[in-house]
Every structure is written in C-alpha cells, then in structure tokens.
C-alpha positions in Angstrom: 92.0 93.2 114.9 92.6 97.2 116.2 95.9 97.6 115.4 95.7 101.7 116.1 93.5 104.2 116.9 93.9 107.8 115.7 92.0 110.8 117.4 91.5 113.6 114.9 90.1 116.7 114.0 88.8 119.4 116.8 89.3 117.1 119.9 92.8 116.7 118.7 94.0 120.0 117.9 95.6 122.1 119.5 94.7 125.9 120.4 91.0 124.9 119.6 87.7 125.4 122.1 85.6 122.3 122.3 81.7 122.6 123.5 79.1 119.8 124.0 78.2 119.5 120.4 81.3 118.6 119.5 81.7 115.0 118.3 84.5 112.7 118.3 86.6 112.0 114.9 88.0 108.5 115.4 90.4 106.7 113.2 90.2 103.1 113.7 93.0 101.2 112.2 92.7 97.5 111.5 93.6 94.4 109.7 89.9 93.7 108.3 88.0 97.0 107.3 85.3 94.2 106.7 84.3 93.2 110.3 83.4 96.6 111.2 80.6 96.6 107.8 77.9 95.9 110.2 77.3 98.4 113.0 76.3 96.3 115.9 79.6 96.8 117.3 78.6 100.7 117.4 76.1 100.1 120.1 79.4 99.4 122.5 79.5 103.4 122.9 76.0 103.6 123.9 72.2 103.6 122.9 72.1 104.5 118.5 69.8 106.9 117.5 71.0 107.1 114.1 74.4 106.3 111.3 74.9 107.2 108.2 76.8 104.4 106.3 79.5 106.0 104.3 79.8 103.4 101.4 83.4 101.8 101.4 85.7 104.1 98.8 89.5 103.7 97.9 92.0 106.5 99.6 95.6 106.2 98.6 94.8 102.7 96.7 93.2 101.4 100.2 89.9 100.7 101.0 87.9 102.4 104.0 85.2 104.1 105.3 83.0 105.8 107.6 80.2 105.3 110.5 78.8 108.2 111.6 76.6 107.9 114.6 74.4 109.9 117.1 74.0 108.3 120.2 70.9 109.3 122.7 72.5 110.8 125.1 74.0 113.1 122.9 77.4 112.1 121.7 78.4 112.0 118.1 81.3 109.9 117.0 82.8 109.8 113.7 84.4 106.5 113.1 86.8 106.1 109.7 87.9 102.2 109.4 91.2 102.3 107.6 93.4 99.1 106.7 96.8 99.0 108.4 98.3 99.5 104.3 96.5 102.6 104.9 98.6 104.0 108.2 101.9 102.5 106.8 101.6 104.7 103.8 100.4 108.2 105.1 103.1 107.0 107.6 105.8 107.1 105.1 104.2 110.6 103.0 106.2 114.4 103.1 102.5 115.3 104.0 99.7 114.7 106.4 96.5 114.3 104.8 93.8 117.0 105.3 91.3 114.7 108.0 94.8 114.0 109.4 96.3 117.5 109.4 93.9 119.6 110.9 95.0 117.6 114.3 95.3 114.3 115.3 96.4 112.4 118.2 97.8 108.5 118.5 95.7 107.1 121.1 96.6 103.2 120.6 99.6 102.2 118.2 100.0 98.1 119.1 102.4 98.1 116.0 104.4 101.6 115.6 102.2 102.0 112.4 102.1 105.6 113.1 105.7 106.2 114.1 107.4 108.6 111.4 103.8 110.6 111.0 104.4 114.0 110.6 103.3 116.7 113.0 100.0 118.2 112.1 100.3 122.0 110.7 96.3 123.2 110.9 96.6 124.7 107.6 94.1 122.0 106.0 90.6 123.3 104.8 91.7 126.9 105.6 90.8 128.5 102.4 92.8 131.0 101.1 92.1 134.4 100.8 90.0 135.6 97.3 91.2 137.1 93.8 90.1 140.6 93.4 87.7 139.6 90.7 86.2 137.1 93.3 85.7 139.3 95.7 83.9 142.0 93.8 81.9 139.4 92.4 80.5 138.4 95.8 79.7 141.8 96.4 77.8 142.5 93.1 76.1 138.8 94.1 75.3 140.3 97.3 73.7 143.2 96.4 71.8 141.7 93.1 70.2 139.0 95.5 68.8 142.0 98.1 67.0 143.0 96.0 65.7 139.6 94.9 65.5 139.1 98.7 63.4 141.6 99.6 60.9 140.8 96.8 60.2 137.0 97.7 59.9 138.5 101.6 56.9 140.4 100.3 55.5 138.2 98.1 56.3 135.4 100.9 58.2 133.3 98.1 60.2 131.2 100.7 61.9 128.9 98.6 63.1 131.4 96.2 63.8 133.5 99.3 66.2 130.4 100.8 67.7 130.1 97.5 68.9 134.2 97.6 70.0 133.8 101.3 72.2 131.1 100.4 
C-alpha cells in the first residue's frame, strides 16, 4: 500500500544543523489514506507516549493528514498520509509546496510518482522583510507594553504580564 515515502523539512534540507530534538517529517504516500486512520501501526517505530490526530482535510482536492507522535525514548516523527493523486499532482506543479519546499528527500518511490518534482528552493515560510509602517509600529508596541510590563511585574499580575511579553 506505500507506494513512496518523502523525507521533508529540516532532516531534508540542505545547509541546515540538526540536534536531538529534532523530529522527523515523513510523507507517506499510499493508495488508501484510510488504513493508516488508526495508529496501531505507529507503535512499529517504538514505545508511544503521545499523537495528536490531525483530522483528515482536503489539499489540492485530495484527502490527507497527519500523526504526530512522541515516542519514549525521545524521537518525534511527523507522519503526513497523502493519496498517490496527491504526489502525481504536486508532481506535475511549476511549484513545490511550502511542507515540500523547505527540503525534501525521495526516500522510497516504487512507482516514479515523484519523478518530475521540482528541486526545493528553501524560500518557504521565510517571511519577508516589514513595511516601514510595520516596523515602527512594532517599536511603538514595544515600548507601550514596557511600560505595561513593568507594572504587572510589581503588582505580580502574571497573566497580564504573559500577555505583554508576547
């Protein structure tokens, strides 16, 4: 039923450090999104502490979605379960999408679904630099919430304090 498997994100890209909190971000390309529903097939990686159950959405007119699950030990992997539809057409697209252009690398490809991909560029979720009028604007913030800041510190107001500092 895993037709392809797609490595993505930090592990995958190139010129970037690793550490060991960094998880894995794993495409799993197959012909039924709907075996992989249940996550007893998870436990194959190791002892689950914890997933959170990304509820099934549409991407591109295709069904998918996402496991994400700590192990015990320490490990963190990512999974996305995509429909092959789904690799044929970003496939077959002038551009990569974001999950996909940050990095990615084919691991398993039984069917050349990913042949024709484009190469990643890294220029997803890099935002762009601010207006002007953005930029003074996050300095008036800044300096109206010290002042706010300092107050709840004294008063010892730490929710309204958490609220300044973010």
């Amino acid at each position: 039923n895993i037709r392809a498997v797609i490595l993505t994100s930090t592990r995958a890209a190139t010129g970037r450090a690793t550490d060991e909190f960094s998880d894995y971000d794993v495409i799993l390309v197959v012909e039924d999104i709907y075996r992989y529903i249940e996550v007893d097939w998870l436990a194959d990686f190791g002892s689950v502490l914890t997933v959170y159950r990304d509820p099934v959405r549409t991407e591109f007119g295709f069904e998918r979605f996402t496991r994400v699950t700590q192990y015990d030990d320490g490990l963190k992997i990512d999974f996305s379960v995509c429909p092959v539809e789904w690799l044929r057409f970003v496939a077959r697209q002038a551009e990569l999408p974001d999950e996909l252009d940050v990095g990615y690398a084919v691991l398993l490809d039984k069917d050349g679904l990913a042949e024709g991909m484009k190469p990643f560029t890294q220029r997803a979720y890099v935002p762009g630099p601010p207006t002007l009028r953005e930029y003074l604007d996050r300095i008036e913030y800044f300096f109206n919430d010290c002042c706010y800041a300092a107050k709840h510190i004294c008063r010892g107001d730490l929710l309204p304090l958490k609220s300044c500092m973010d």
